[in-house]
Structures are given as C-alpha cells and as structure tokens.
DRENVO-23001 format. One record per residue (C-alpha): residue number from 0; residue in one letter; x, z, y. Coordinates in pm, whole numbers. Example, Ala and Ser with C-alpha at 12.3 -4.5 7.8 and 13.67 -1.06 7.14 Angstrom:
2
+-----+---+--------+--------+--------+
:   k : r :     c1 :     c3 :     c2 :
+-----+---+--------+--------+--------+
:   0 : a :   1230 :    780 :   -450 :
:   1 : s :   1367 :    714 :   -106 :
+-----+---+--------+--------+--------+
//
This chain:
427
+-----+---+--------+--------+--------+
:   k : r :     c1 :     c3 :     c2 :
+-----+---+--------+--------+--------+
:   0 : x :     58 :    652 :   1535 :
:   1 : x :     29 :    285 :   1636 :
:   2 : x :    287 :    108 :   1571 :
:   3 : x :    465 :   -148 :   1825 :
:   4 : x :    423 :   -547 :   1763 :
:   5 : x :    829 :   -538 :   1687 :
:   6 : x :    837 :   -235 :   1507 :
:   7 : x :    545 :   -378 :   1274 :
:   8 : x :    782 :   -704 :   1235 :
:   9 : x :   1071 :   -542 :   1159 :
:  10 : x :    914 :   -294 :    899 :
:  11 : x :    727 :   -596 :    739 :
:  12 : x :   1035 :   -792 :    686 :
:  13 : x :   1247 :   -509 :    540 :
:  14 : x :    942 :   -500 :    283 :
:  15 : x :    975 :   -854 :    189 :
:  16 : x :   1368 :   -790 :    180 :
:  17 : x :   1442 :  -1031 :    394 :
:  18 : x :   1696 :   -843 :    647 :
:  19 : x :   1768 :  -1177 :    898 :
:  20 : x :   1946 :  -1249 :   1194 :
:  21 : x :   1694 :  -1145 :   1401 :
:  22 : x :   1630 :   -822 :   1241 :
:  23 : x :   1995 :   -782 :   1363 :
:  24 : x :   1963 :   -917 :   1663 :
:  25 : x :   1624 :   -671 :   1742 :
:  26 : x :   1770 :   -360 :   1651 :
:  27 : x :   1902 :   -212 :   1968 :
:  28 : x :   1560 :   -303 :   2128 :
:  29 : x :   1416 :   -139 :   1863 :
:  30 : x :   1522 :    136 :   1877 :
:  31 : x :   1418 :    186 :   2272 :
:  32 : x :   1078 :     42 :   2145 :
:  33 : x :   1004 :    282 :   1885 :
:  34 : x :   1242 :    585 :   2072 :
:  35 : x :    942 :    522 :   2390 :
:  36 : x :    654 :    500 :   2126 :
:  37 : x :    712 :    789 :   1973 :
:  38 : x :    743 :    970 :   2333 :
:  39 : x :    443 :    826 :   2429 :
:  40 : x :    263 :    949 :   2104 :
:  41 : x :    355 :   1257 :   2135 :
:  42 : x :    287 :   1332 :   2531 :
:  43 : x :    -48 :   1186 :   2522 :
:  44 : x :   -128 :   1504 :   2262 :
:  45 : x :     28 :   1756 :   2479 :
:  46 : x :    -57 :   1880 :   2781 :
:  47 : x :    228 :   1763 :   3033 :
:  48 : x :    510 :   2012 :   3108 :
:  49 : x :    590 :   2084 :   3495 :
:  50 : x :    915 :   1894 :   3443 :
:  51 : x :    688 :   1539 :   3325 :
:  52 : x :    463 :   1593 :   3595 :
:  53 : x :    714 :   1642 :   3863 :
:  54 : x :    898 :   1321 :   3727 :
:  55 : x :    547 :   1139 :   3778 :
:  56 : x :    462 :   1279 :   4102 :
:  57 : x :    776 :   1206 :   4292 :
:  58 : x :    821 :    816 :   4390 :
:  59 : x :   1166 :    710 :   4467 :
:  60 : x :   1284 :    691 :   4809 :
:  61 : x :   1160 :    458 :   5081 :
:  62 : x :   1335 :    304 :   5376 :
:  63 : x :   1108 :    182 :   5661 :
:  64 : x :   1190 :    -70 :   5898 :
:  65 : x :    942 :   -213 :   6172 :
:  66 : x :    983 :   -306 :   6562 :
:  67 : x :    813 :   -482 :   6857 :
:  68 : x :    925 :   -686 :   7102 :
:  69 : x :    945 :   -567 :   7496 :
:  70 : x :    792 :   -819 :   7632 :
:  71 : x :    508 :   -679 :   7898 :
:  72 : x :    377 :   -362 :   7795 :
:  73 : x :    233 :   -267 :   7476 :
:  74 : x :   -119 :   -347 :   7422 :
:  75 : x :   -411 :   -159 :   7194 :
:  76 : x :   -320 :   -405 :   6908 :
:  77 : x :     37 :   -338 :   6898 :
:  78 : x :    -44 :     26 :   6887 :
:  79 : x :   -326 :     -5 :   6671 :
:  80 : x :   -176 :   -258 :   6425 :
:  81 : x :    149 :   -157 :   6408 :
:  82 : x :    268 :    164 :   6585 :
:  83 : x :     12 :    416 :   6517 :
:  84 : x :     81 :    289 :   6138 :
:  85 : x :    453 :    407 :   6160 :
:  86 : x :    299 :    718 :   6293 :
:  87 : x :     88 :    776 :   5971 :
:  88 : x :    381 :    698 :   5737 :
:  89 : x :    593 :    967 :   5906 :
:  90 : x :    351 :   1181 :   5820 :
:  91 : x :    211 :   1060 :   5468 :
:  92 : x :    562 :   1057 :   5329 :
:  93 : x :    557 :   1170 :   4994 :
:  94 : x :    942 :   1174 :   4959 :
:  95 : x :   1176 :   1364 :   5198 :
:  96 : x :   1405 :   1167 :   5116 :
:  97 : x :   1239 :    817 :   5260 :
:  98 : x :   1354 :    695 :   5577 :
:  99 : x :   1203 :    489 :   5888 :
: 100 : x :   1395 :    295 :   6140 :
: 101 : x :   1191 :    155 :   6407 :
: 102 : x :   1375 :    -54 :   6666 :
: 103 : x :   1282 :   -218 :   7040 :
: 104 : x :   1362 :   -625 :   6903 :
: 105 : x :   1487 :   -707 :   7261 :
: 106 : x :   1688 :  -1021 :   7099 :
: 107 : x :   1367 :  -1154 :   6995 :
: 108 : x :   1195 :  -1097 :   7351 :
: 109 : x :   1451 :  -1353 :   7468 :
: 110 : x :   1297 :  -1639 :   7181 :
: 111 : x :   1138 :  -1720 :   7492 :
: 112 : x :   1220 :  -1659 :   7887 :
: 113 : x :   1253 :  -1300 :   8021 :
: 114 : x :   1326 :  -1159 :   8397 :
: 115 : x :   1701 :  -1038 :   8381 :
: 116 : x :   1476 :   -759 :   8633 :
: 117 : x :   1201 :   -652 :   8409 :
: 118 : x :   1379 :   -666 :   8009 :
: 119 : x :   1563 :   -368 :   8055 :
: 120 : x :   1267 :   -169 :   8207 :
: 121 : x :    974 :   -285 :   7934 :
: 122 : x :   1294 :   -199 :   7612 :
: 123 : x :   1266 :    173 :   7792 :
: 124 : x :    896 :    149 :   7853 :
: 125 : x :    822 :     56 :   7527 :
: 126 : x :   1089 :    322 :   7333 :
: 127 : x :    898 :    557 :   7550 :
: 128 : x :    544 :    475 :   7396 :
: 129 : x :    683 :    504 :   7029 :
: 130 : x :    743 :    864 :   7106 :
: 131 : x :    487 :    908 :   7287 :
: 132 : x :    257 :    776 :   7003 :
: 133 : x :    377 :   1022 :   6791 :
: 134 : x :    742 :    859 :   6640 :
: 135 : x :    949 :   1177 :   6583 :
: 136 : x :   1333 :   1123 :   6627 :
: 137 : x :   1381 :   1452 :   6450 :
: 138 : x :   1224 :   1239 :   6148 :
: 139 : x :   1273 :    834 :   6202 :
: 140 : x :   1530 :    692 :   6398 :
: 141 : x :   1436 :    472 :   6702 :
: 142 : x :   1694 :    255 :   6865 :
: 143 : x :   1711 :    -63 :   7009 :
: 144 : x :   1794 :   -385 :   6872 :
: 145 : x :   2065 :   -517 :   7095 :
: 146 : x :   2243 :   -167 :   7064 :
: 147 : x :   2327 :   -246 :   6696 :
: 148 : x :   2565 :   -577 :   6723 :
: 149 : x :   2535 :   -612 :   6312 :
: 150 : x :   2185 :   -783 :   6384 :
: 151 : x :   2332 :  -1061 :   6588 :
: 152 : x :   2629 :  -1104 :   6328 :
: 153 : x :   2416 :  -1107 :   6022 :
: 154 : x :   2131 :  -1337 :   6205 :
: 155 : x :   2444 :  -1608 :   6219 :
: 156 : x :   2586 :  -1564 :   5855 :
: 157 : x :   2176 :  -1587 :   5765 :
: 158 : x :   2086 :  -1879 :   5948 :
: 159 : x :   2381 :  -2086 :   5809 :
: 160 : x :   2280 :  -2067 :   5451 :
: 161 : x :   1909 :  -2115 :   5508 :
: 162 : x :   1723 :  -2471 :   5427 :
: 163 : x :   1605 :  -2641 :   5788 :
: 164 : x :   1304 :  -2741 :   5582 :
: 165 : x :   1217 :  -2368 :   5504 :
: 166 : x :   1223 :  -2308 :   5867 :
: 167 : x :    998 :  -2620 :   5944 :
: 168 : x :    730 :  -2423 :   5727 :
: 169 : x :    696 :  -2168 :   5955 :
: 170 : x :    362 :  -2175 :   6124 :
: 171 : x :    407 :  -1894 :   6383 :
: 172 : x :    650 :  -2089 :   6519 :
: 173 : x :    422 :  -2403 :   6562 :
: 174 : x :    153 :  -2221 :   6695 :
: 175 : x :    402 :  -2068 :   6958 :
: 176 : x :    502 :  -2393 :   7013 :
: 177 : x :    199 :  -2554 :   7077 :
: 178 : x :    100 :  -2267 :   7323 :
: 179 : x :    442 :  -2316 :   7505 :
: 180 : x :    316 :  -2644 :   7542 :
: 181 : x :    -24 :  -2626 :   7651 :
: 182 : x :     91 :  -2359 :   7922 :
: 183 : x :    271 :  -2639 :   8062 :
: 184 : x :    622 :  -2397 :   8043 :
: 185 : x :    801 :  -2703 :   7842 :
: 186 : x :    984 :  -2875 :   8035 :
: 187 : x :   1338 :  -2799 :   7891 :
: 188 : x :   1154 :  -2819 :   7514 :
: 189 : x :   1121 :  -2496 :   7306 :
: 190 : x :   1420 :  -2308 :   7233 :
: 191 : x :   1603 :  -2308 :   6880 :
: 192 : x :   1580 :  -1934 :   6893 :
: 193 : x :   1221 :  -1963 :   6860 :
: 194 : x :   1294 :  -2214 :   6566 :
: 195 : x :   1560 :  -1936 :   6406 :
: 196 : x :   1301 :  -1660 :   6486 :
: 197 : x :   1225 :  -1555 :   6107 :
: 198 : x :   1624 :  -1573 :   6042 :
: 199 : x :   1695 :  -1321 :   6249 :
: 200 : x :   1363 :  -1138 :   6163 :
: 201 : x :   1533 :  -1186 :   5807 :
: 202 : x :   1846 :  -1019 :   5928 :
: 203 : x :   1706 :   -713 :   6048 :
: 204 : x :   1561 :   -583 :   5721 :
: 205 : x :   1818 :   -681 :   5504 :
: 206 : x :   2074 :   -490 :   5764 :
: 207 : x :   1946 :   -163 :   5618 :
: 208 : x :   1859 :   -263 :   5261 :
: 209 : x :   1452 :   -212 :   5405 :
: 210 : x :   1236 :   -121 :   5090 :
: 211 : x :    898 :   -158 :   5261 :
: 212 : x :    828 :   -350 :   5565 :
: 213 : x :    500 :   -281 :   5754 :
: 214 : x :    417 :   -625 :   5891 :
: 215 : x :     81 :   -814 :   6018 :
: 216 : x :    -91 :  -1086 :   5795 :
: 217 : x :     65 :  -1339 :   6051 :
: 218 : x :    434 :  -1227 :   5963 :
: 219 : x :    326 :  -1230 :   5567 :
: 220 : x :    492 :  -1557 :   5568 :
: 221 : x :    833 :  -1443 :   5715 :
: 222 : x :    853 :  -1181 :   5483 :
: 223 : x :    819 :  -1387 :   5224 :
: 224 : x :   1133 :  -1616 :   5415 :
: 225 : x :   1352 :  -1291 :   5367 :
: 226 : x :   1281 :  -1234 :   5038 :
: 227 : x :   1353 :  -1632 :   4947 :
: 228 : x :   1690 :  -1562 :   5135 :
: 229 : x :   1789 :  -1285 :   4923 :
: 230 : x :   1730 :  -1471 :   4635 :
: 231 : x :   1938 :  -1740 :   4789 :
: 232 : x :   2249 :  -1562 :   4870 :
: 233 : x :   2245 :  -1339 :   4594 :
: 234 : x :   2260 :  -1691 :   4433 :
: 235 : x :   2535 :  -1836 :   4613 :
: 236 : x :   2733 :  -1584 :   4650 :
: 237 : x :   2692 :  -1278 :   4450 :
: 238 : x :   2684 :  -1403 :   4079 :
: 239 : x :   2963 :  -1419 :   3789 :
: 240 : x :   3274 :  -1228 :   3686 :
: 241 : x :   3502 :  -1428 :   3984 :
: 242 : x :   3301 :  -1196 :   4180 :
: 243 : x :   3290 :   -901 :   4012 :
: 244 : x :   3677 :   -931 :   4010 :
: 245 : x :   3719 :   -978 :   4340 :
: 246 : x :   3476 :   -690 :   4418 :
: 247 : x :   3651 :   -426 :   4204 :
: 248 : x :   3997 :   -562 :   4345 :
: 249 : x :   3901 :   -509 :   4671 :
: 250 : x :   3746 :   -171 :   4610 :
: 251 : x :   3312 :   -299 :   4680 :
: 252 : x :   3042 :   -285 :   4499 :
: 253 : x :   3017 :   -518 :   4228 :
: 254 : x :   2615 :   -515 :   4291 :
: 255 : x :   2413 :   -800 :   4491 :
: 256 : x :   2465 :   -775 :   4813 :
: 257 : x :   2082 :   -800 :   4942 :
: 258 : x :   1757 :   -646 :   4816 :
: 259 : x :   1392 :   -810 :   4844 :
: 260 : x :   1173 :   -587 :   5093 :
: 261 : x :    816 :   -482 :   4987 :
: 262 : x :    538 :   -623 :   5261 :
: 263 : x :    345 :   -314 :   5389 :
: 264 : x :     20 :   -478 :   5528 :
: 265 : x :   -224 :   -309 :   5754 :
: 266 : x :   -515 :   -222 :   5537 :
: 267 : x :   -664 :     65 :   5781 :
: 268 : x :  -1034 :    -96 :   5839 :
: 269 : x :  -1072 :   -283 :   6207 :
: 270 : x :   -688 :   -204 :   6283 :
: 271 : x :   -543 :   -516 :   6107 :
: 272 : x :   -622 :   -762 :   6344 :
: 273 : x :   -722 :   -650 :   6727 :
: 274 : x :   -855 :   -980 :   6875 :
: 275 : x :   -857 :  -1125 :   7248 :
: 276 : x :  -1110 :   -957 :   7519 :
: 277 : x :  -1180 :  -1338 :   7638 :
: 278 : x :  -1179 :  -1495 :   7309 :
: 279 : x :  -1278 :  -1327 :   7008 :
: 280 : x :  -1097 :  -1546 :   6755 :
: 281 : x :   -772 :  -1511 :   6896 :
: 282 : x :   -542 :  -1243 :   6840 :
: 283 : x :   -417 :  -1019 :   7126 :
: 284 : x :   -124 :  -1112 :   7289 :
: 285 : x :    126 :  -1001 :   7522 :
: 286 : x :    180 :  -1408 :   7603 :
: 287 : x :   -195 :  -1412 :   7717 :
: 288 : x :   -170 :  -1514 :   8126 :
: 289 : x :   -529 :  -1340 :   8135 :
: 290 : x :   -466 :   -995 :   8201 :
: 291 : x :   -814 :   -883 :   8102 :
: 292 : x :   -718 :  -1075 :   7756 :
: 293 : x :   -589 :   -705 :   7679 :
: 294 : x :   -574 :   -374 :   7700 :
: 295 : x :   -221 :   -208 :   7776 :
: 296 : x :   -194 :    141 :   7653 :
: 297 : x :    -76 :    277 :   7946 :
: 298 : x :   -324 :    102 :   8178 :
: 299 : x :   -525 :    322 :   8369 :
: 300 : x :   -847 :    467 :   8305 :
: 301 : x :  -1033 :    304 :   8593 :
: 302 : x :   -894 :    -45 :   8478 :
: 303 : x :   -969 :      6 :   8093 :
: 304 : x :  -1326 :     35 :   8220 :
: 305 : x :  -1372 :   -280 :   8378 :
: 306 : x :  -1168 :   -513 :   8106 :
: 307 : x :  -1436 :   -373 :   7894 :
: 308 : x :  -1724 :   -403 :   8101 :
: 309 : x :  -1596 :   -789 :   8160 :
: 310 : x :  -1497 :   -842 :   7806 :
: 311 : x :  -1643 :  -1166 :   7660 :
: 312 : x :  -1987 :  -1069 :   7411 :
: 313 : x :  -2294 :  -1276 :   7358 :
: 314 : x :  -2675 :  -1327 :   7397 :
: 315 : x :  -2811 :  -1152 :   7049 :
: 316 : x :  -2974 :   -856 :   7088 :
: 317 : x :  -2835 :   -534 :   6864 :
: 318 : x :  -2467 :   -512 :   6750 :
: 319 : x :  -2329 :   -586 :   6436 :
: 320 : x :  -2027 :   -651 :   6187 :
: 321 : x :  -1902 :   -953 :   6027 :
: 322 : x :  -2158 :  -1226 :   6139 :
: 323 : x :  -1951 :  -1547 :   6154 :
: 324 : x :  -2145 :  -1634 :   6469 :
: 325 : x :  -2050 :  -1302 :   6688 :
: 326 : x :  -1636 :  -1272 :   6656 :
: 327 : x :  -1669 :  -1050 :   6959 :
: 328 : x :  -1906 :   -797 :   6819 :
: 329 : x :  -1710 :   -742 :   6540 :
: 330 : x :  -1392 :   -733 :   6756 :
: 331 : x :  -1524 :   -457 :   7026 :
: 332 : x :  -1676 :   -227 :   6694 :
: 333 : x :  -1333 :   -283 :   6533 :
: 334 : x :  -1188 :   -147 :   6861 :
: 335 : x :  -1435 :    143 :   6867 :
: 336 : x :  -1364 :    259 :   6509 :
: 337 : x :  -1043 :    261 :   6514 :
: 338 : x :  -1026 :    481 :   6834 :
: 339 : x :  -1265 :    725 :   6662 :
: 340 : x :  -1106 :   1070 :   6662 :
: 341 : x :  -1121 :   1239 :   6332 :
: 342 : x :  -1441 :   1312 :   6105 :
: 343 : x :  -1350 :   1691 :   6199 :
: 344 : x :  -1363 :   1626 :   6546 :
: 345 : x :  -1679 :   1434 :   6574 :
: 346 : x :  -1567 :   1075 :   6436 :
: 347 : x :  -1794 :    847 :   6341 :
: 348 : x :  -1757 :    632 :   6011 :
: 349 : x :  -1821 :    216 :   6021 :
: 350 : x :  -2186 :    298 :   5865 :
: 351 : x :  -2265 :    528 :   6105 :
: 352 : x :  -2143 :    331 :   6378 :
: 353 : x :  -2343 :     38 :   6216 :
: 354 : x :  -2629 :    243 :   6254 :
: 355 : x :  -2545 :    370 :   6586 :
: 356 : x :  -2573 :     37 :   6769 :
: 357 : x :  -2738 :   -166 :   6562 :
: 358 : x :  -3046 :   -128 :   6842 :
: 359 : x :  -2810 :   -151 :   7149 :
: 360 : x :  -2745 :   -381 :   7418 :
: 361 : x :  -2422 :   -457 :   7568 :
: 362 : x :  -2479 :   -280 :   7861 :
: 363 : x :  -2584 :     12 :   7643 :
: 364 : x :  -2288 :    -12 :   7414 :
: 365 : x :  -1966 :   -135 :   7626 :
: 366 : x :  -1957 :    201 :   7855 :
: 367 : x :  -1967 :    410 :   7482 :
: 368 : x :  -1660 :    198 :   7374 :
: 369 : x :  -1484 :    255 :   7757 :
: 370 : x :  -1478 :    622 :   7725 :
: 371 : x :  -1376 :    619 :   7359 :
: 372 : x :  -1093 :    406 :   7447 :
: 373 : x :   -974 :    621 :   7768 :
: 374 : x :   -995 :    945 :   7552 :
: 375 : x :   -790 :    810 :   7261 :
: 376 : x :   -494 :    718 :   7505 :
: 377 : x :   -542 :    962 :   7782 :
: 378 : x :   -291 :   1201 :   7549 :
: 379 : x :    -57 :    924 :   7527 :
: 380 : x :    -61 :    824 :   7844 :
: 381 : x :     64 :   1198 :   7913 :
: 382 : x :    332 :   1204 :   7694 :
: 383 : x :    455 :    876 :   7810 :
: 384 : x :    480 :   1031 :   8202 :
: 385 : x :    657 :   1329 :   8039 :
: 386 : x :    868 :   1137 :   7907 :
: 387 : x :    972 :    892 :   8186 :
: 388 : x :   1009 :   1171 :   8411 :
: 389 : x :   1346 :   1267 :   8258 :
: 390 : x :   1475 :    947 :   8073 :
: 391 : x :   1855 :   1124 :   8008 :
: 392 : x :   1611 :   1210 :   7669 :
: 393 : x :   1517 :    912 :   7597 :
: 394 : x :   1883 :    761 :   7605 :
: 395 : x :   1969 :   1011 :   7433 :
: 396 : x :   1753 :    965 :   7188 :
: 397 : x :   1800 :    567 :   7134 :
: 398 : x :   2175 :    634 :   7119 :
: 399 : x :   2142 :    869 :   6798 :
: 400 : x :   1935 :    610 :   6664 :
: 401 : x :   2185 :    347 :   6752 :
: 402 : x :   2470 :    531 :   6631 :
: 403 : x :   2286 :    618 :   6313 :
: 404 : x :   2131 :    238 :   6262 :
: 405 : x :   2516 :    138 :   6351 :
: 406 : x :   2640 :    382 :   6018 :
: 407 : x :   2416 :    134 :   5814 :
: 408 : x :   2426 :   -193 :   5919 :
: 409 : x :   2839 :   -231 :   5959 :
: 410 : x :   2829 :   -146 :   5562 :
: 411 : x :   2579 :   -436 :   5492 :
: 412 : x :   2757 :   -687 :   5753 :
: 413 : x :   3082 :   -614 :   5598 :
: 414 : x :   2927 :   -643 :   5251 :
: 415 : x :   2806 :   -979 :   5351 :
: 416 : x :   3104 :  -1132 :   5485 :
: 417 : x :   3328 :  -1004 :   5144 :
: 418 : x :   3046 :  -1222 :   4984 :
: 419 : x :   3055 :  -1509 :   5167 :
: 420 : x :   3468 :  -1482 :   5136 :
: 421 : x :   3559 :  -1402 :   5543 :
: 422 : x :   3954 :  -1280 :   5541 :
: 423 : x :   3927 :   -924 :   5560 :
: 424 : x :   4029 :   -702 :   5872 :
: 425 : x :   4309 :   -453 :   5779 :
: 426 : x :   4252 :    -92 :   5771 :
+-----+---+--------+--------+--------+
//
C-alpha cells in the first residue's frame, strides 16, 4: 500500500522519536488521510458494490436558471443558443431532483424603451414559444420576471454594495451604448438601467440560490460579476460569531447568505453564436432595425425563404467552414447544422455537410438551407398557434411558476435583508 506524503512524515518522525508539535497538530488530518487511503486501497482491488457505484453515478442536485428578454419576437439564435438548450437539459437530467426556472426578463426589456402597447403582448408571445419549444411546466417552472417582486428588491440591496468601477468594466454595456448612439436614439443619454443591467442580472440567480447558469460567451463576463458579488456580501455581511449570534437568535441560518453559480456555456457545435443575415460578424439581434438581419421563429414560411435567399454571402465558389475571409459561409452552415433533424431521421453530421457543399454555389445551396429551416420550426410554429388559441393555459401556467418562483425568492430576499441588518417585519 502506498503510503500518503503525511502519513510517511508522521511515521518517520515517530522512528526518530521525535513526537513534535506538529505531529500533534497533524493527527486529526491524519487520520482522514490514512482512514481515505486505506479505502481507496482497498476499492481499487475489489470490484465496486451497487451501493459505491450508485454513490458515483448520482451527481447532486442542480437548479437551473435562464431567461430572455421580450423584446420583438424571438429569433433562430435565441432559440438556438439558448432555448432549445433548456430543452435538452430537461431532458438530459441525470438527477430528479434538479430543478429549472426559466423566466420572461421583462424588467430588463425596459434597460431600453418599450411600447406600453406591444411589452405585454411579446412577455406572452415569448412564454408561448418556451412551451412551444419543448419547456415542460409539468417539469421546469416558467414565469415571468415582473411577476416575482423579490427580483426588483434584491436588484436594489445588490446594486448598493457593488463597486461603480466593476460596473464600468462591463463591455456589453459599452457596446450597447455605442449602438444606442450610432442609431441616433440618444438624445436623453443612455439609461442607468442599462448601466445596472448585470446587477440585476446578478439578482436573479442569486434569488434562487442558481447552481448552473446556461449563459452565452457574451454574458461570461456578468457571470463572473455575480459570482464577485457573492464573494462580496458574503464578505460584508455574512462573516464572524456577531453574526452567527444574531442568526441563531433570530431563528436563520447561520450559513452565507449567497452561493457562486456555475456558467453553463453553449458548447453544441454552430449553436453558440448565430450571427447577422447582413453581416456575418455580428451577432443576431433583436435591436437590429434590418428585419432581414434575422430570422424570427415564428415568421412564416414564405418569408424565411426570401431572408435567406437575400442573406449576405460572397463571390468564392464552393462552401466552406472556418475561413477567416467567409464569416457568412460559416454562419449559414452553422445555421444548417444545427437545424439538422436527428442522425435517425436523416441528419447530416458537419463532415458530411462539409462534403455536401463543398462543390455548391449559393444559388445551389441557400434554397437547401430554406427548407431545412422551415421544417425545423414548422412544428413549433404549430404548437405556438395551439397555444395562443386558448391563452387561460398559458396564464395559468406562468402563475404556478410565479407562485412557485415567489416560494423561493421571498426566503432569499428576507435572508438578505437579516444580513444586511433591515428591522424585521413582525409575524
């Protein structure tokens, strides 16, 4: 049996008699040391027993937490890159115990203006397409953002114990900026809630104690924000025996109030990152003024056709991944694999798409990538009219979502606010 480095210490030193301090001071790791070697020793001889595999096999429990805004309708990249991802953790859980919240963030629509008319209408619209998508209410709980007052609360409390200078970091919020600017809609300046964005952002993880957070590579950095506030008030506010005392006095946890979330990043090949139809180096956006910048998953077949058939390309003749020179031909096969129905069904893989156009024109290719775009959302576009056609189900739905996002987040707010030392309400 091999011997650990402080076991070997400790059994050289009693040798040499010389029992010191240290040896003291080492036992009671010791013993966990050499208690786990000896485990180890042993299992790696033996076949594992059903109990040690089942311990192994099941992961501890996951709580999900993702949203997007209702600004517009939802486009093939929010699908893609986020929605249709929420889909496949629902059903790749390997825990029945994880959970998945995914919310309408209607507070952060208004980070920038919104017709009074139209907000209420796309929040519906776009609750709609997460069940339509596939989101199960039976399994995750979908709500809307507003509904849950705790977010608004907890934004505040958040945003006055984090650095300006962390904010000023925050590059989404200069490119947003900038585009404000260059869209000529600045005449009043850019709004501090655009500024406070990532606070709130910040707020609605922490709200239900989020373990993994599926995000985009461009909201890495705000993730990173939350966890750096955690850290913070944790810090400030959640260290020493004062309170400890004043948590057991008052009947709370003694525990930190906040946990750091995970980042979940896209990592589903040509789904990450669904770029502009005009522009093959920008994202796509819902801000876009260009219309035929996107496609909208519920736009109609008929129009799907001709945003593709007008969709930016270039003069090289055969298609092709990843040439530095051609961001549009990698964007439009990106867009083609990941509509690809499964291998079972007749989907292609990226090599044999590779070799399936690598001869084609545009002309040849773009009404290939039409149809395989109309077929992957013609079922969603089905559900979605189902859906609308009776929305009593749909409220219904967002309220037990609500109610049970509601359950949560009070516990957490009120958590929070013992923390920070806010005069309790009576009971």
């Amino acid at each position: 049996m091999k011997l650990s480095p402080i076991l070997t210490t400790m059994l050289i030193s009693t040798l040499n008699g010389t029992f010191t301090r240290a040896f003291t001071r080492q036992i009671s790791h010791y013993r966990a040391i050499s208690t786990q070697t000896l485990l180890q020793s042993s299992t790696a001889a033996e076949a594992p027993t059903e109990e040690t595999t089942q311990q192994v096999k099941t992961a501890p429990p996951k709580r999900i937490l993702s949203g997007v805004q209702p600004t517009g309708t939802i486009h093939l990249g929010n699908y893609l890159g986020a929605i249709r991802q929420w889909v496949e953790l629902q059903r790749n859980s390997d825990n029945e115990k994880d959970e998945s919240l995914f919310c309408v963030v209607d507070l952060h629509a208004i980070t920038q203006p919104q017709d009074p008319k139209e907000l209420g209408e796309s929040t519906l619209m776009s609750a709609a397409i997460y069940l339509a998508a596939g989101i199960d209410p039976k399994k995750s709980k979908v709500f809307v953002q507003s509904h849950v007052p705790a977010h608004s609360e907890l934004g505040w409390l958040l945003t006055c114990v984090t650095p300006m200078n962390w904010l000023e970091r925050m590059i989404q919020y200069k490119d947003k900026a900038d585009k404000i600017a260059k869209n000529g809609d600045n005449s009043s300046g850019v709004g501090v809630g655009l500024f406070t964005y990532p606070v709130l952002m910040a707020a609605d993880i922490l709200l239900y104690g989020a373990t993994h957070v599926p995000v985009g590579e461009d909201q890495r950095q705000h993730l990173e924000l939350c966890r750096d506030l955690v850290r913070r008030f944790n810090d400030k506010y959640c260290k020493g025996n004062a309170y400890k005392k004043r948590c057991k006095k008052a009947g709370m946890p003694t525990y930190p109030v906040f946990r750091e979330p995970e980042a979940m990043i896209q990592k589903v090949e040509g789904t990450a990152r669904v770029m502009s139809l005009t522009d093959g180096t920008n994202k796509m956006s819902k801000s876009d003024a260009n219309d035929y910048s996107r496609i909208n998953v519920l736009d109609d077949p008929a129009v799907i056709r001709d945003k593709i058939k007008k969709a930016k390309t270039d003069a090289f003749v055969g298609l092709e991944w990843d040439n530095a020179e051609r961001p549009e031909a990698t964007n439009l096969l990106n867009i083609y694999l990941a509509v690809q129905p499964p291998k079972e069904e007749g989907g292609l893989s990226k090599e044999e798409i590779a070799d399936q156009v690598k001869d084609m024109s545009w002309g040849d290719f773009k009404p290939i990538l039409a149809e395989a775009v109309v077929a992957h959302l013609e079922p969603i576009q089905k559900t979605y009219k189902e859906i609308r056609e009776n929305d009593t189900y749909l409220n219904d739905v967002l309220k037990d979502g609500a109610d049970a996002a509601n359950e949560i987040a009070l516990s957490k707010v009120k958590a929070a606010r013992f923390a920070m030392g806010f005069a309790q309400p009576s009971s």
